[in-house]
C-alpha positions, -999 to 999 in steps of 0.1 A, spaced: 625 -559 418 656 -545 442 642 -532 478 665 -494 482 677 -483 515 668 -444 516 677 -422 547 663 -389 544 684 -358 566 664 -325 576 665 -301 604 683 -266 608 694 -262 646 689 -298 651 696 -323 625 673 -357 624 671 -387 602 642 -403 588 647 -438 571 625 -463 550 628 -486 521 611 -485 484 606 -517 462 614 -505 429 631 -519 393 664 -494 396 675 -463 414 657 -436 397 626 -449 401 637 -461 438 643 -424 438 606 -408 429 590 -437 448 609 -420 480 600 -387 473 568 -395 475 571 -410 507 587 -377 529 569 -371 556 549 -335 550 561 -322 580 599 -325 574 600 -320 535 606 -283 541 639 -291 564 651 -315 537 687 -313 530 703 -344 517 685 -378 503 704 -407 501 690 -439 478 709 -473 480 703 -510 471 694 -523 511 715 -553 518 709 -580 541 731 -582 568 733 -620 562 747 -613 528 772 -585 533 810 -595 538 827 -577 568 866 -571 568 884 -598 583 856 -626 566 865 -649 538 871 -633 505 
């Protein structure tokens, strides 16, 4: 099981950004399991979903760090 990072962007005049994470076995289930999870009141507003593997931050390299 992979935890996914998914940030969800809505709005019109004003754009906002809503972010959780989903347990799931691979991306598209990751993906209906997040659906699933919009908030009613912004799923109207929706424009772009974006699903990812969530990293830990004590696991990710960042430039300049060993290779």
């Amino acid at each position: 099981m992979k935890t996914f990072q998914v940030t969800v962007r809505y709005g019109r005049e004003r754009l906002g950004y809503h972010t959780f994470t989903v347990d799931a076995e691979e991306a598209a289930t990751a993906l209906r399991a997040a659906a699933a999870e919009i908030p009613a009141e912004i799923v109207e507003a929706v424009d772009l979903v974006e699903v990812r593997v969530a990293v830990s931050p004590q696991a990710r390299r960042y430039a300049g760090e060993g290779a």
